[in-house]
N, C-alpha and C positions, 0 to 999 in steps of 0.2 A: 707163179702164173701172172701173165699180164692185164692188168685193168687197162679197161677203157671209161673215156668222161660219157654220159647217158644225159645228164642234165646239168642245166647251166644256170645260175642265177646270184641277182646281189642281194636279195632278202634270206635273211636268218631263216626266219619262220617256215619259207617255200622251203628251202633245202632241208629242213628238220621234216617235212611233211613226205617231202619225196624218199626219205631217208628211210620212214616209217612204212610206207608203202612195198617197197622193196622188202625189206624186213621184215613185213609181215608177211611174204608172197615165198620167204626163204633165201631170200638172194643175200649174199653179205655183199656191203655196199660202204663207201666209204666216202667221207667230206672232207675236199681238201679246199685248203682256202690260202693265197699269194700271202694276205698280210692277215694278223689278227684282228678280229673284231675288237680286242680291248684295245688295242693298241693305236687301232686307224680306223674310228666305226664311221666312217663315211666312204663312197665309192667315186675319186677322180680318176677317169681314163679307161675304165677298165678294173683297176686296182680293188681288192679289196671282193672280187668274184668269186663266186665258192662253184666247186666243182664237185658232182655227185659222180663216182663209178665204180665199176661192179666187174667182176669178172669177164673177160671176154668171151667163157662158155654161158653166161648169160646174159648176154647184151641182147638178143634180139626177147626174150622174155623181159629185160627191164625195161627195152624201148617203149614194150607194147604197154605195161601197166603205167608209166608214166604219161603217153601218149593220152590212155582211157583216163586217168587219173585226174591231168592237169587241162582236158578239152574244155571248149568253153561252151559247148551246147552236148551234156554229157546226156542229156532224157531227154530227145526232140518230143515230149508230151507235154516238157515244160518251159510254155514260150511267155 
């Protein structure tokens, strides 16, 4: 079956988070990343971006939990 990329990013931590998210929700989700972190743990040009994606039968379910997940006014209660 085909993956598609759902989320983009060069921090460790966010892609382990978005990782966890999915996975918790049921979705198998997977991190692919150009070059190693051990290897080249800093990001020039591009290089070194990790890619999060997930099945294509669940792409618009993962869009949505990352979308809620990673917003940055997630409780308009708490300004």
């Amino acid at each position: 079956m085909e993956d598609v990329t759902v989320f983009r990013t060069w921090e460790e931590p966010m892609a382990d988070m978005a990782m966890n998210f999915l996975e918790t929700a049921g979705i198998n989700a997977v991190k692919i990343a150009d070059v190693p972190r051990s290897v080249f743990p800093f990001t020039v040009d591009g290089l070194a971006e990790i890619e999060i994606r997930v099945p294509k039968k669940d792409i618009e379910r993962a869009a949505e939990i990352i979308a809620v997940r990673f917003s940055e006014n997630k409780n308009p209660d708490m300004q």
